[in-house]
C-alpha positions, 0 to 999 in steps of 0.5 A, a space after each residue: 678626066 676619068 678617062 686620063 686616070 683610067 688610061 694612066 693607071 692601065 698603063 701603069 699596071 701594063 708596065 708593072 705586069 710586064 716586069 712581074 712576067 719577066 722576072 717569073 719567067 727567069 725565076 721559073 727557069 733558073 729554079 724550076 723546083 723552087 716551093 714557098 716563093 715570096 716576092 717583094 719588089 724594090 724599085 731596082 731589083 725583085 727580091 723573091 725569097 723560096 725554099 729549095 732542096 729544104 734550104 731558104 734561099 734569096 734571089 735578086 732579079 733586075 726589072 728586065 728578069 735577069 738575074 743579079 745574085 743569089 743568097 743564102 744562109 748557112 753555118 760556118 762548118 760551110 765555109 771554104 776552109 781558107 775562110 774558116 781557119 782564118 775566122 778561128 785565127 783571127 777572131 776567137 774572141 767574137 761570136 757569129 750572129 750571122 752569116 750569108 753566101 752570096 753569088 753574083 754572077 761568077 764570084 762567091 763571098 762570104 759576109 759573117 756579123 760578129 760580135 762581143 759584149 762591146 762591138 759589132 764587125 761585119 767581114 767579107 771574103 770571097 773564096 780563098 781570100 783573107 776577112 776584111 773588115 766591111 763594116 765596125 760598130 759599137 754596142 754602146 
């Protein structure tokens, strides 16, 4: 019986090892000078969160080591203008709580959280798209 356990856990730790290498292997080759790496495993992807060019950034990876999407955070003066002029437009009367980048393969979207005394909207664009509403909430 011990012997089955000894084996079962080995096997286990063979398989997670082989997904932490595959996954290290792509991160070390997509963001060579990427410091203060932090990584937290899901059951469908790894999510290593690092720092590089003095800007955090967030990478998804699947099980296999390939790379799903990458995030970061940033200010609204970042925006592409389109998305910009249409949050002034559109949206004047909330302000951002949060606001992220994100890039999966060849397409870029924005996902902004804005809020006021009473609501919460979460809107997406991607590059030279209007805002849609992703999601609506209440305060209350």
């Amino acid at each position: 019986m011990l012997l089955l356990l000894t084996l079962t856990n080995f096997s286990f730790a063979n398989k997670k090892d082989e997904i932490n290498s595959k996954v290290t292997n792509s991160f070390k080759k997509d963001f060579a000078n990427a410091s203060e790496i932090k990584r937290e495993t899901e059951k469908a992807f790894v999510k290593l969160t690092f720092l590089l060019n003095e800007e955090v950034m967030f990478a998804y990876y699947s099980q296999n080591g390939d790379l799903l999407a990458v995030s970061r955070n940033i200010l609204s003066n970042r925006l592409p203008l389109t998305q910009l002029i249409g949050l002034k437009k559109g949206y004047a009367d909330y302000w951002i709580s949060d606001l992220f980048e994100i890039n999966a393969g060849d397409e870029t979207a924005y996902y902004i959280t804005l809020e006021n005394a009473d609501s919460t909207l979460v809107l997406k664009s991607e590059v030279n798209q209007d805002w849609a509403v992703y999601k609506k909430g209440t305060k209350w």
